[in-house]
C-alpha positions as CSV (number, residue, x, y, z in Angstrom):
1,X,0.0,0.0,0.0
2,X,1.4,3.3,-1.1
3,X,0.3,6.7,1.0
4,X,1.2,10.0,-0.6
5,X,0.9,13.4,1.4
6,X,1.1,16.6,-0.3
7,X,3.9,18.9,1.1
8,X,3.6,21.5,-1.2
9,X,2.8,25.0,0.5
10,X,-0.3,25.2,0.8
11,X,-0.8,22.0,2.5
12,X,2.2,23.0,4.5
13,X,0.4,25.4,6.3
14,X,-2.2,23.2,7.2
15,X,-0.4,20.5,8.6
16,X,1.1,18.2,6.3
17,X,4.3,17.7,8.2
18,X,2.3,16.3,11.3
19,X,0.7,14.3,9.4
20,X,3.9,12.9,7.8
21,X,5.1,12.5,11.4
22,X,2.1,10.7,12.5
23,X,1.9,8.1,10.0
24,X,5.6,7.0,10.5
25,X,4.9,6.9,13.7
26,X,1.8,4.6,13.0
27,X,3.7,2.5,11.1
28,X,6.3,1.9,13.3
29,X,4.0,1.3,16.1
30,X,2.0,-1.4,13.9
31,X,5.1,-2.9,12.5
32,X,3.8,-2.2,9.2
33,X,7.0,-1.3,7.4
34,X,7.0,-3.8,5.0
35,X,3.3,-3.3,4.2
36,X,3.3,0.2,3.8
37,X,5.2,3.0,1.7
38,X,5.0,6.3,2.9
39,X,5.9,9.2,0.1
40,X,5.6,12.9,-0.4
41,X,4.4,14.8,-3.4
42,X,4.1,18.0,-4.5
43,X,0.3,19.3,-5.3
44,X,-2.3,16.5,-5.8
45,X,-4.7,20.0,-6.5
46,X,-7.3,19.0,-3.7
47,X,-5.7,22.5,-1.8
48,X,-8.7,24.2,-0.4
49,X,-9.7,20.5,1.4
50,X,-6.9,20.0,4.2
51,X,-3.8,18.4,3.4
52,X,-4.2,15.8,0.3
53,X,-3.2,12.2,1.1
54,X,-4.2,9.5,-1.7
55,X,-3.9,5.9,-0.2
56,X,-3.1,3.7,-4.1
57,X,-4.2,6.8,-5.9
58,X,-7.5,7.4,-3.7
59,X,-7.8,11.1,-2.1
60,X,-8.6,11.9,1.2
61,X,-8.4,15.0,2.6
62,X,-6.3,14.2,6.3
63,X,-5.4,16.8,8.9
64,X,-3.7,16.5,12.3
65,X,-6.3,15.8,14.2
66,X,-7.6,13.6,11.8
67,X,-4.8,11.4,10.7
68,X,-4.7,8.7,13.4
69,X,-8.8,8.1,12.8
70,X,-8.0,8.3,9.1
71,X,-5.5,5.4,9.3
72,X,-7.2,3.0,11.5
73,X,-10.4,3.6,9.0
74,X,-8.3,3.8,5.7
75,X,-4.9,2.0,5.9
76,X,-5.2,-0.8,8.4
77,X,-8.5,-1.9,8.2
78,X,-7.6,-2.8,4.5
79,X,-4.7,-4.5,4.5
């Protein structure tokens, strides 16, 4: 499974780099290293919805707060 986040600026400034912290830390945590791929991207073009996250080329728009609800519901409960 492949999880892109969008660090371009404008998701930037909403978060992105927490949520890029929080998923490592997620997968560490669940041991899912060898299951998982984490990778950044510049502008997916979702901007104006939170920071952009595509899970296999699905969008989601993830923030902070969000992220650790977003991967029990969106990454582990499917693999």
């Amino acid at each position: 499974m492949k999880i892109t986040v969008c660090i371009g600026s404008s998701c930037h400034l909403k978060g992105s780099r927490q949520v890029v912290e929080r998923l490592q830390e997620l997968v560490d945590e669940k041991a899912l290293e060898e299951k998982v791929e984490l990778a950044g991207t510049f502008c997916i073009g979702n901007c104006q919805k939170g920071v952009c996250v595509t899970v296999d080329d699905v969008f989601f728009s993830v923030s902070p707060e969000t992220v650790d609800e977003f991967f029990a519901n969106e990454v582990v409960a499917k693999l």
